[in-house]
VEXSEFI-40927 format. One record per residue (C-alpha): residue number from 1; x, y, z. Coordinates in steps of 0.25 Angstrom, whole numbers, plus 5000, padded with zeros to 4 digits. Each point is the difference from the previous one (the first is absolute). Last residue first. Layout:
(lose NUM, (X, Y, Z))
...
END
This chain:
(lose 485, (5469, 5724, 5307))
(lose 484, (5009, 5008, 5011))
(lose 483, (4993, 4987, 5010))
(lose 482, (5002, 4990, 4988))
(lose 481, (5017, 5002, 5002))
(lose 480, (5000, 5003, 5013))
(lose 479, (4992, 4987, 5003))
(lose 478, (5011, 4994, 4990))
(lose 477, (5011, 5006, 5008))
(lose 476, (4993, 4992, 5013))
(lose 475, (5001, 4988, 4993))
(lose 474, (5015, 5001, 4997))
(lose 473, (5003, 5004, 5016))
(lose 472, (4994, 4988, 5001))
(lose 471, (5007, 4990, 4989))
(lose 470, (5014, 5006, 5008))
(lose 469, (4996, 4995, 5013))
(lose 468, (4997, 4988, 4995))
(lose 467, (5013, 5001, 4992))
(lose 466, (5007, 5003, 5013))
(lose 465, (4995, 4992, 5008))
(lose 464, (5006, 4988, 4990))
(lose 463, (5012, 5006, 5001))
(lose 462, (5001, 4999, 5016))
(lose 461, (5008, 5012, 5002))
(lose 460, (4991, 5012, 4999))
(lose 459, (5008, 5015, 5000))
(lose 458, (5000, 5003, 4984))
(lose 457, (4982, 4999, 5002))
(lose 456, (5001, 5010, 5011))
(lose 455, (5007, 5007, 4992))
(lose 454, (4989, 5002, 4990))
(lose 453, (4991, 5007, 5010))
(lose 452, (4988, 4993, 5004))
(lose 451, (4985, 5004, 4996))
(lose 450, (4990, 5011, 5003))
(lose 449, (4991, 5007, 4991))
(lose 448, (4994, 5014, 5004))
(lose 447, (4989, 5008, 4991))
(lose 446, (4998, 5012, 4996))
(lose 445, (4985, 5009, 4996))
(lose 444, (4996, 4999, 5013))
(lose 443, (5010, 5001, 5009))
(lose 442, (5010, 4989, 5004))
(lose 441, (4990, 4990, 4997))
(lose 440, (5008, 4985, 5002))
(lose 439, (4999, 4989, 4988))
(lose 438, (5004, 4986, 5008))
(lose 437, (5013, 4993, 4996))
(lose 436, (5007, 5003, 5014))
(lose 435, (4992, 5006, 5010))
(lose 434, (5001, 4991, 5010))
(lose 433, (5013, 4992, 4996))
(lose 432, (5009, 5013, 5001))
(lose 431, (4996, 5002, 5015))
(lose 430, (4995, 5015, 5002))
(lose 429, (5009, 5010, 5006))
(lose 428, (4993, 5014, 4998))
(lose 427, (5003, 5014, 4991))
(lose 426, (4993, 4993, 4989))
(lose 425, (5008, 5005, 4987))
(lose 424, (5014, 5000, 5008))
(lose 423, (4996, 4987, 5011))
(lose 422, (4996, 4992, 4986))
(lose 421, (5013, 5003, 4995))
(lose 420, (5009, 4996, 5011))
(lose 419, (4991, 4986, 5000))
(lose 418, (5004, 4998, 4986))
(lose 417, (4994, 5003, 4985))
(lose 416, (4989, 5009, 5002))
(lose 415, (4992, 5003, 4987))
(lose 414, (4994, 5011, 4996))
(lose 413, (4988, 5002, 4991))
(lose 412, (4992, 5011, 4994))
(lose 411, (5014, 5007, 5000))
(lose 410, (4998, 5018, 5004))
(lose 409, (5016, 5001, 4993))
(lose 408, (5002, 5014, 5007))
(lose 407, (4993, 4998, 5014))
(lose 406, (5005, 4984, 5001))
(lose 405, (5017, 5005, 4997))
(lose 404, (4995, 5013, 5011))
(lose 403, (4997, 4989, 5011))
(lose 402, (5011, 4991, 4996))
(lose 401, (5009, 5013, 5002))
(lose 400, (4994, 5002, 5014))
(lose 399, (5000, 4986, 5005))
(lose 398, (5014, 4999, 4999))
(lose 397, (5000, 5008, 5015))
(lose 396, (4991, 4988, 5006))
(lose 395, (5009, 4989, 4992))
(lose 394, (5012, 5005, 5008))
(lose 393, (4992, 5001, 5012))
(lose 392, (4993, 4985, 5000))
(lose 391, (5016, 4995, 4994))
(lose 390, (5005, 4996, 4989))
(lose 389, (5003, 4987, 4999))
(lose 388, (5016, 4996, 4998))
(lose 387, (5008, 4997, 4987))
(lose 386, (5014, 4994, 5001))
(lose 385, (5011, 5009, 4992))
(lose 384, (5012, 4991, 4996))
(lose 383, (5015, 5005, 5001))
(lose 382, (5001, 4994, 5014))
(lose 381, (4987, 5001, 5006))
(lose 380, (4992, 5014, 5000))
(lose 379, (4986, 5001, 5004))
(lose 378, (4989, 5005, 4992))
(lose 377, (4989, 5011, 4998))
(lose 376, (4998, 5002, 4985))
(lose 375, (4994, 5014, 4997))
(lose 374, (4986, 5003, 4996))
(lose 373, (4990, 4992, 5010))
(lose 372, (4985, 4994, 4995))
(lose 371, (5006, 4998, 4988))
(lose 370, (4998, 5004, 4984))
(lose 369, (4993, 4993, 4989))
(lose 368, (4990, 5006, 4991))
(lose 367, (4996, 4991, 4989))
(lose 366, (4997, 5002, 4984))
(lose 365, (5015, 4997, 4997))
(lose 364, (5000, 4987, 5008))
(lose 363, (4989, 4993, 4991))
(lose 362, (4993, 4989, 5008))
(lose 361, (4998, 4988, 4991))
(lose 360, (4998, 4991, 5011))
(lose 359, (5015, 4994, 4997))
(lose 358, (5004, 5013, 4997))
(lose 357, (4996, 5002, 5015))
(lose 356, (5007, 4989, 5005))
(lose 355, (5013, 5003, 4993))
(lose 354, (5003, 5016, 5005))
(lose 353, (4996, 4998, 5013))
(lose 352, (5010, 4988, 5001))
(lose 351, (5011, 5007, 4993))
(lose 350, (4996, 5013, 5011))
(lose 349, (5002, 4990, 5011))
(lose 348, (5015, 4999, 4994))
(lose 347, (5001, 5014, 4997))
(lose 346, (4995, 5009, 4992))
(lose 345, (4987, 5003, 5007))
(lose 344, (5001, 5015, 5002))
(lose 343, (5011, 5011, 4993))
(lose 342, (5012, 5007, 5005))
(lose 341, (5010, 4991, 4993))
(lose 340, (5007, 4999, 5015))
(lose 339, (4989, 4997, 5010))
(lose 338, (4993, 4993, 4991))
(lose 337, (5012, 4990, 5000))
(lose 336, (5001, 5000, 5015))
(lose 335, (4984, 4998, 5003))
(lose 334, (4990, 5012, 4998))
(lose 333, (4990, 5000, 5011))
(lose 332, (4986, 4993, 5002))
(lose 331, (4992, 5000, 4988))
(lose 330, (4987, 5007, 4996))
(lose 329, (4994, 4994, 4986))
(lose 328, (4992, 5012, 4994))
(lose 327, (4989, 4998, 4988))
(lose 326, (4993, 5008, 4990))
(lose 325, (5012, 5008, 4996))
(lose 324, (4998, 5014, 4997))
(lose 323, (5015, 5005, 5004))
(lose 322, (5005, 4990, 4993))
(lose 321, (5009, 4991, 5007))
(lose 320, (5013, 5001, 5011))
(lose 319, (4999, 5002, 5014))
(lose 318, (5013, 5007, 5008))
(lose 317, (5011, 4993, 5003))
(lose 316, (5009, 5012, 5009))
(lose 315, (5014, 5000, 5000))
(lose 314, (5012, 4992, 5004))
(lose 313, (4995, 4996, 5013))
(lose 312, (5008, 5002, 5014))
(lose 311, (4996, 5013, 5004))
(lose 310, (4987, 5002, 4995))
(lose 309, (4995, 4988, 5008))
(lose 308, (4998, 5010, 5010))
(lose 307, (4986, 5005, 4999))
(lose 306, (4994, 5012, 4992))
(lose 305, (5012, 5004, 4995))
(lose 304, (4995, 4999, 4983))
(lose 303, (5009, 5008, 4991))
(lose 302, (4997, 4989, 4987))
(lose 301, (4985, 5002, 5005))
(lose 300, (4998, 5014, 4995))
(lose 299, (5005, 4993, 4984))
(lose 298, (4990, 4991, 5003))
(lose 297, (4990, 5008, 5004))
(lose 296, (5002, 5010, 4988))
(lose 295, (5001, 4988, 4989))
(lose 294, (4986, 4996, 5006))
(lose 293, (4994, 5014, 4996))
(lose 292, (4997, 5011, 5009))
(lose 291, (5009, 5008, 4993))
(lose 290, (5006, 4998, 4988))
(lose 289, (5015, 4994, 5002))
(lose 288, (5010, 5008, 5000))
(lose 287, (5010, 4998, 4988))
(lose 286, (5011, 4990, 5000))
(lose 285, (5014, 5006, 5004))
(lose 284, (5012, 4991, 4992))
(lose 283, (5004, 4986, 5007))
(lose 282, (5015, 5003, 5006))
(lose 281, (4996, 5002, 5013))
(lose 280, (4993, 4987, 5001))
(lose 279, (5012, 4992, 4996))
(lose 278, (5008, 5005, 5012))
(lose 277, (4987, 4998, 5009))
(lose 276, (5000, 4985, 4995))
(lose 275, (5015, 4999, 5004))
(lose 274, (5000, 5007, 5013))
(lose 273, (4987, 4990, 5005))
(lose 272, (5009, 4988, 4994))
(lose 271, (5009, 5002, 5009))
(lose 270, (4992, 5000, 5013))
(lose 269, (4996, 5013, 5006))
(lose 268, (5011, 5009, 5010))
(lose 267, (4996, 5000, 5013))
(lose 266, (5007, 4987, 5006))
(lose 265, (5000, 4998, 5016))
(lose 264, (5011, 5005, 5008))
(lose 263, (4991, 5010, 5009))
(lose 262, (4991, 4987, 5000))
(lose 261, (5009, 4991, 5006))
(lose 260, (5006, 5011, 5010))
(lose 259, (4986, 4999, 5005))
(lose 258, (4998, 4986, 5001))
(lose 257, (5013, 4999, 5008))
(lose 256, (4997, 5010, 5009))
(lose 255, (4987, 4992, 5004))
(lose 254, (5011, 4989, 5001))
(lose 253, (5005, 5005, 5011))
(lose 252, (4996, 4994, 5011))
(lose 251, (4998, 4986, 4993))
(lose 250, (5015, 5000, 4994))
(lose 249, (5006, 5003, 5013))
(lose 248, (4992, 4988, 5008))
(lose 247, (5003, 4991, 4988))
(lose 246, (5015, 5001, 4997))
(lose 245, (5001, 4991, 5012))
(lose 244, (4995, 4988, 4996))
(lose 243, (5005, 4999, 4987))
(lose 242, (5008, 4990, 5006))
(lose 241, (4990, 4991, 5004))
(lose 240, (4999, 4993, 5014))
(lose 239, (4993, 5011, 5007))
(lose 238, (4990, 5002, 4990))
(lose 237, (4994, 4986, 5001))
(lose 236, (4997, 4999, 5013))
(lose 235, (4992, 5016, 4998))
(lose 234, (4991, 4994, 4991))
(lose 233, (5002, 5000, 4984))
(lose 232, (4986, 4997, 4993))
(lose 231, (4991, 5007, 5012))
(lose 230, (5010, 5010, 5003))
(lose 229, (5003, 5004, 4986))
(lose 228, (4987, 5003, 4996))
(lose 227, (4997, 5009, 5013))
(lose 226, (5013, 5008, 4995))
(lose 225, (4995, 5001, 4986))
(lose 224, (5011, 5008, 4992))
(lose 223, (4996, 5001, 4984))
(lose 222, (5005, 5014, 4999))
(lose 221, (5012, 4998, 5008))
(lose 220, (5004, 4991, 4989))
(lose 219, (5014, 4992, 5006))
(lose 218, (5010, 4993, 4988))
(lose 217, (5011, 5009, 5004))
(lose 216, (4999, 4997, 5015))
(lose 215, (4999, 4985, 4997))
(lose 214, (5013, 5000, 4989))
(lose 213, (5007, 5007, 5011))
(lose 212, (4995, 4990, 5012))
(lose 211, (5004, 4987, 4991))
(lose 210, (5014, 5007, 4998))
(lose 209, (5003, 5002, 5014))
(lose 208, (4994, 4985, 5004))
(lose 207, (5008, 4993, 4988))
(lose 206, (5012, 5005, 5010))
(lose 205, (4997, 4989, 5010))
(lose 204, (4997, 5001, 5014))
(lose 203, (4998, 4988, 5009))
(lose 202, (4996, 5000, 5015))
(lose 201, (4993, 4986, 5000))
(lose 200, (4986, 4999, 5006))
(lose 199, (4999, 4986, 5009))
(lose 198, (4993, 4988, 4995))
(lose 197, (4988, 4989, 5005))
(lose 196, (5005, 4987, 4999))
(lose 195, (4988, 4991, 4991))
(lose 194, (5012, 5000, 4989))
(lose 193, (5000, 4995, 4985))
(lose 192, (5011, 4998, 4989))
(lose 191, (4997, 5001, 4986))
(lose 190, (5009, 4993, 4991))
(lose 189, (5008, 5001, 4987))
(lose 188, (5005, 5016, 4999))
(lose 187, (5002, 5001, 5015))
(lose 186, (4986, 5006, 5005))
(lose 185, (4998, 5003, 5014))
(lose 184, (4987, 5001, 5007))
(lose 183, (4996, 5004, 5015))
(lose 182, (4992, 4999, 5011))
(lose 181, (4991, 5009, 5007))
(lose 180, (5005, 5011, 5005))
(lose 179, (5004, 5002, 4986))
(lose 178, (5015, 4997, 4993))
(lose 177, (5000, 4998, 4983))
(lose 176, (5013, 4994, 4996))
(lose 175, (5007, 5001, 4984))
(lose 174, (5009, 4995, 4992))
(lose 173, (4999, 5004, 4986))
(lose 172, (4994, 4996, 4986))
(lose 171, (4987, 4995, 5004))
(lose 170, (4995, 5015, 5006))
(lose 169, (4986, 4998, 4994))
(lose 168, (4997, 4986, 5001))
(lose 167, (5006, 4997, 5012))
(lose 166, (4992, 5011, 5005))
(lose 165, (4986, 4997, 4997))
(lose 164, (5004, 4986, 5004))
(lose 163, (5004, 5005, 5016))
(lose 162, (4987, 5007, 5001))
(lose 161, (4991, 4988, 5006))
(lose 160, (5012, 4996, 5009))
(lose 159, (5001, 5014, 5005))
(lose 158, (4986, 5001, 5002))
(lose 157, (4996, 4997, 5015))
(lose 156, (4993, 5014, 5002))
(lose 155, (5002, 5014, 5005))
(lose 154, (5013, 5001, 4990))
(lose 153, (5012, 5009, 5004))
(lose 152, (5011, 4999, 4990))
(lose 151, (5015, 5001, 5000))
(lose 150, (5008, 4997, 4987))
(lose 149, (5013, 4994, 4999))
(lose 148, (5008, 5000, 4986))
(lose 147, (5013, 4991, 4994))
(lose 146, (5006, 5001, 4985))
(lose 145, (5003, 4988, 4994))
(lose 144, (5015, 4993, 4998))
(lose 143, (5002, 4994, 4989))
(lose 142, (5016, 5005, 4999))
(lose 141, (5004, 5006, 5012))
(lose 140, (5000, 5016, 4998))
(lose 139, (4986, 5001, 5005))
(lose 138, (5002, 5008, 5012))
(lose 137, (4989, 5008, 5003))
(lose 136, (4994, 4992, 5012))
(lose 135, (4987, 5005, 5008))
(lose 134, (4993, 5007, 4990))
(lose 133, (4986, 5005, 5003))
(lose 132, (4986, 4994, 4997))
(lose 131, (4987, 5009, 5002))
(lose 130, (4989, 4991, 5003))
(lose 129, (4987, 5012, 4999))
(lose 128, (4993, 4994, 4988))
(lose 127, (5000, 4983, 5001))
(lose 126, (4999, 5002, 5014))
(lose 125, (4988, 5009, 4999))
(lose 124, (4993, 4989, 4990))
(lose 123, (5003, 4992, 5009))
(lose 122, (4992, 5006, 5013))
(lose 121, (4989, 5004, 4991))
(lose 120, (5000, 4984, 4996))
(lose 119, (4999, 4997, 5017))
(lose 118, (4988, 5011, 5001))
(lose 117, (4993, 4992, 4990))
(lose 116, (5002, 4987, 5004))
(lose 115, (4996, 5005, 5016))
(lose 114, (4989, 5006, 4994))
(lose 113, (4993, 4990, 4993))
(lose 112, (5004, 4990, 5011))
(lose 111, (4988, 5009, 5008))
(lose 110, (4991, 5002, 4988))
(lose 109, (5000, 4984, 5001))
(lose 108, (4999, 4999, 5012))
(lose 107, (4989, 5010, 5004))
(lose 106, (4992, 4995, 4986))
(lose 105, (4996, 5012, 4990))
(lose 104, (5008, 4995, 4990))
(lose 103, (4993, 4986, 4999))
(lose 102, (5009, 4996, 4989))
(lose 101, (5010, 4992, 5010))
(lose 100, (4988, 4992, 5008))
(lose 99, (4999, 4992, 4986))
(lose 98, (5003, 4988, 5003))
(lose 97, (4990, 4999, 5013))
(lose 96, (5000, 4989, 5007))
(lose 95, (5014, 4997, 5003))
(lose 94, (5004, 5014, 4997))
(lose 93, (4995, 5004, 5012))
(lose 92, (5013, 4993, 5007))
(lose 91, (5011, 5006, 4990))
(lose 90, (4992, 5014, 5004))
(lose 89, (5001, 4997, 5014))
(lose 88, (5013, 4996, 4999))
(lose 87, (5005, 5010, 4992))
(lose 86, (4996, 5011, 5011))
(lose 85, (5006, 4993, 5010))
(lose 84, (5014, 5001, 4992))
(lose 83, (4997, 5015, 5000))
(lose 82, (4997, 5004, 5012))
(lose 81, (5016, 5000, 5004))
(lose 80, (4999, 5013, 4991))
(lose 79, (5013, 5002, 4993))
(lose 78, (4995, 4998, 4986))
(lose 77, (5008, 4989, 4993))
(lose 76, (4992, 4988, 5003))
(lose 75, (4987, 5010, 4991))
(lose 74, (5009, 4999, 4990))
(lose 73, (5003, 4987, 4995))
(lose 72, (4985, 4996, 5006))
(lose 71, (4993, 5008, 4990))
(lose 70, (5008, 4993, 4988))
(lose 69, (4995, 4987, 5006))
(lose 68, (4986, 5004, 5002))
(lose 67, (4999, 5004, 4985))
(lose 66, (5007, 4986, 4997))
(lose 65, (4989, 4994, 5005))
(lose 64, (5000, 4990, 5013))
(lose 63, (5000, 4986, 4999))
(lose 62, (4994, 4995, 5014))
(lose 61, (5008, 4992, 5009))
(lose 60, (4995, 4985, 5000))
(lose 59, (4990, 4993, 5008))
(lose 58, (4996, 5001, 5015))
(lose 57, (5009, 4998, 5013))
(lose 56, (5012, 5002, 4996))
(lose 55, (5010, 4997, 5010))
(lose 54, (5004, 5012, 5008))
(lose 53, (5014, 4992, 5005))
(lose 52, (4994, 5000, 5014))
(lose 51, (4988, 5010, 5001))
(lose 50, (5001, 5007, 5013))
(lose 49, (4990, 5008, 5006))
(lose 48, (5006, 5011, 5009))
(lose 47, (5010, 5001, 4989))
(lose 46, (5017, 4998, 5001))
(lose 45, (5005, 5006, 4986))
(lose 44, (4999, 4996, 4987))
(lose 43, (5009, 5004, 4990))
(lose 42, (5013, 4996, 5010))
(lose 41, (5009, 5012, 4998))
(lose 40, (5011, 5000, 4990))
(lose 39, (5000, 5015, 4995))
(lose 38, (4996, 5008, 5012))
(lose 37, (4985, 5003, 5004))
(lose 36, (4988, 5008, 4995))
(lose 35, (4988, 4994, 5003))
(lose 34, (4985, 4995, 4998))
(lose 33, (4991, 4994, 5009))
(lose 32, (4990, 4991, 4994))
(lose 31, (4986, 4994, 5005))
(lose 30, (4990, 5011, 4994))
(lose 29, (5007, 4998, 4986))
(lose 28, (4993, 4986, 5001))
(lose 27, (5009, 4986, 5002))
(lose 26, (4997, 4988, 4991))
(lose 25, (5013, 4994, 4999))
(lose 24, (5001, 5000, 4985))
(lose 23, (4997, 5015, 5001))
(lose 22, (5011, 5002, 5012))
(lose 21, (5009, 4992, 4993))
(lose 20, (5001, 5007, 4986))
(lose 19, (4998, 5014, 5008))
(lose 18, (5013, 4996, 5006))
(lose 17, (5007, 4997, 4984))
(lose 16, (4994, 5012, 4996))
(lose 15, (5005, 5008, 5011))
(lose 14, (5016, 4995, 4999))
(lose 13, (4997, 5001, 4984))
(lose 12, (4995, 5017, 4998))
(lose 11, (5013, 5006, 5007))
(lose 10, (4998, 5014, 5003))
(lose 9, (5009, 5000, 5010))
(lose 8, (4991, 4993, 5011))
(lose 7, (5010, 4990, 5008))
(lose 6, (4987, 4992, 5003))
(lose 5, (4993, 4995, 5013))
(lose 4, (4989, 4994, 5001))
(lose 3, (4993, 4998, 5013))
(lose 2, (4988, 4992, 5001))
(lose 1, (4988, 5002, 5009))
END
C-alpha cells in the first residue's frame, strides 16, 4: 500500500500533482491510502510495498476534460477525507472510458456530484449570511481605508474559493474574513491566504443597531415560513447575525402582527373610483328599462354582489350588441381599461379583436360580445392594476348573468374565446387545443365554437409565434364567418 499524505484545504494542485505520479506509476485506487497531514510532510509515506521514486511505469498521464477539472475544484474542498480517493478512482476510469462523467447514474460519479454540489450551497451560504463589522473608525489620516472583520462558519474548504467574490464586491476597503477553516484578508492590492484555522472575535459595531431597526421594520408576518427559513438559513448561521435576535420575538408574535396589518388596512376605494362616482351622480335619471328586456338585465347587473370582485372593480362590464344577434363571443373578464369606460373588448386584446375580424369581414355591430366574469379581478402594483384569472367559484357565481345574456338573445352560435370561457358555457375544464376550431352542439338549434382569447396573442414573445399564432386565430374568424353564412 501507499500512503499519501496531503495538507487537504481545498487545494486542487498538491492532489493533482500526486494523482500525476500515482497514474504514471501505474498504481490502482485499491493500492492507496489517503491522508490528512501537516503542511510539509513527506507526500509519500512508508508502504508495505515500496515503489522508490514511483517511476512511471506505463505511458503519459492522461489529458482530462475541463468538466473533470471544474469537478475536481470543488469536490478537494468538501471536508470528507473520502474524497481525494474518490477522484482517483474516477481520474483512474477515465483511462478508458472518456466519458465516465456523463453517466449520471455512475456510484462515483453521482458520488463527486454531490460533494460539488453541496461545496457550491456552502458558497453561496457564505456569499449571503458573512456579515462585516467595523473594526477601525478612524479615518482622519489622509488615504486611509476603512477596516472590517467577519466571522464565518463554512462546513467545507472554500475560503480560498470565495475570496474573489469578495474582493470584487468590497474592493474599496480593507477587510478580513475568519472561519474555522482558514481565513482571507483583502488590503486593497492583494489577497492574502491562510490554511490556520481562526478564533471568533467579540466586536460590536453601531452598523449592527441600525441594521436590526431597518430588519424589524422591513419583517412581513403574513409571508412568515418558519420551516423555510430553517432550511435556507440554519441555526449556525443565526447565531452569527445581528438580526438574530429580533427573530424569536418577531416569530411568536407575528400572528398579532398580521392582525394589526389588516385592522390598518385601507377601506376607502382608489381615487379614481371617488371621481368616476362623482361624474356619475351628476348624469340626469334615465328612464326604467322595459322589463324583461336586455336593457333590465344590465341595468339589474350594475348592483351585482354575487361574489367579491365587487369590491375592488369600478363597475359592472356587461355584454354589449343587439339584443337579436345571431352570434355571441364569451370573453374572459374585462381588463383595466374596460373596467373604467364600462364596456368589453376596448382594450388592447379588444384592438386585436377588433382587426382580425374586420379582416374576415366580420361586422362588430351585428355580434354580441360580453365575458364569461363581469368585474375585472386584478392585483395592485404601484399606480398600475395587474390582471389575475378568475377563479372556479367566481366564474360559477358569473354564471348566472351569462345564463340570462344566452335566454334573452337565444344566438344560433356562440363562440368561446379562452379556456375561462369554455369552462362558463360548458361547465367542465377541457384543454383548449381539443375542442378548438371544431363546430360543438350546444343544444340543438345552437352551436359552440372554440378559439383563443386575443390576449393570448399580446402575451407571445417570439414575433414570428406571434404571427403564426395570429394567422390562426385569423382562420378560425373565417370558420365563424361561413359557419353564421
Amino acid at each position: 500500500m501507499v500512503a499519501v499524505i496531503l495538507n487537504g484545504r481545498g487545494e486542487l494542485t498538491e492532489w493533482r500533482d500526486a494523482a500525476r505520479k500515482l497514474i504514471a506509476a501505474g498504481i490502482p485506487p485499491g493500492q492507496i491510502d489517503w491522508h490528512i497531514g501537516k503542511e510539509g510532510d513527506d507526500l509519500f509515506a512508508a508502504s508495505d510495498s515500496p515503489l522508490p521514486d514511483l517511476a512511471p511505469t506505463g505511458p503519459a498521464p492522461i489529458n482530462v476534460t475541463h468538466s473533470f477539472i471544474s469537478l475536481a475544484e470543488a469536490v478537494v474542498c468538501h471536508s470528507d477525507l473520502s474524497r481525494f480517493a474518490l477522484l482517483y478512482r474516477l481520474l483512474w476510469r477515465l483511462k478508458t472510458d472518456r466519458r465516465l462523467l456523463e453517466v449520471m447514474s455512475d456510484e462515483n460519479v453521482h458520488a463527486a456530484l454531490m460533494m460539488q454540489k453541496s461545496v457550491r450551497r456552502d458558497c453561496h451560504k457564505m456569499t449571503a449570511f458573512v456579515r462585516f463589522k467595523e473594526v477601525d473608525t478612524d479615518i482622519t489620516t489622509k488615504g486611509h481605508r476603512r477596516r472590517f472583520v467577519a466571522w464565518f462558519e463554512p462546513d467545507h474548504f472554500i475560503v480560498a474559493r470565495t475570496a474573489s467574490f469578495f474582493q470584487r464586491r468590497f474592493t474599496d476597503m480593507d477587510w478580513l474574513i475568519a472561519t474555522p477553516k482558514g481565513s482571507a484578508a483583502w488590503d486593497g492590492k492583494t489577497v492574502s491566504l491562510s490554511d490556520l484555522p481562526q478564533q471568533k472575535l467579540d466586536i460590536h459595531d453601531d452598523a449592527e443597531d441600525l441594521w436590526r431597526t431597518y430588519f424589524s421594520n422591513i419583517f412581513n408576518p403574513a409571508r412568515l415560513k418558519v420551516k423555510a427559513m430553517v432550511a435556507e438559513m440554519p441555526k449556525k448561521y443565526w447565531k452569527n447575525l445581528p438580526e438574530a435576535s429580533l427573530i424569536p420575538g418577531m416569530i411568536a408574535g407575528a400572528e398579532a402582527s398580521v392582525r394589526a396589518m389588516a385592522e390598518r388596512a385601507a377601506t376607502e376605494p382608489q381615487l379614481f373610483h371617488q371621481r368616476l362616482q362623482q361624474a356619475a351622480a351628476k348624469l340626469p335619471d334615465v328612464p326604467a328599462a322595459p322589463a324583461g328586456s336586455l336593457d333590465e338585465l344590465r341595468d339589474q347587473a350594475r348592483g351585482c354582489t354575487r361574489c367579491d370582485l365587487y369590491c375592488h372593480a369600478t363597475q359592472t362590464v356587461f355584454g354589449e350588441g343587439p339584443p337579436d344577434a345571431r352570434v355571441m363571443f364569451v370573453g374572459e373578464q374585462p381588463g383595466d381599461q374596460e373596467d373604467l369606460a364600462g364596456r368589453p373588448f376596448v382594450g388592447p386584446a379588444g384592438k386585436v379583436f377588433d382587426q382580425v375580424i374586420g379582416e374576415v369581414s366580420i361586422d362588430r355591430g351585428s355580434l354580441y360580445v360580453t365575458n364569461a366574469v363581469k368585474h375585472f379581478k386584478y392585483e395592485p402594483r404601484g399606480k398600475r392594476r395587474i390582471h389575475q384569472k378568475p377563479n372556479m367559484g367566481e366564474v360559477r357565481q358569473c354564471r348566472w348573468w351569462l345564463d340570462l345574456e344566452l335566454a334573452s338573445i337565444k344566438p344560433k352560435l356562440v363562440v368561446a374565446m379562452g379556456a375561462t370561457a369554455l369552462l362558463a358555457l360548458t361547465k367542465k375544464k377541457q384543454r383548449l387545443e381539443d375542442v378548438r376550431g371544431k363546430p360543438i352542439a350546444l343544444f340543438e338549434d345552437r352551436q359552440l365554437f372554440v378559439t383563443v382569447h386575443p390576449s393570448y396573442l399580446l402575451r407571445i414573445p417570439d414575433e414570428v409565434r406571434q404571427r403564426e399564432e395570429r394567422a390562426r386565430f385569423s382562420e378560425d374568424m373565417a370558420n365563424v364567418r361561413r359557419l353564421i353564412g
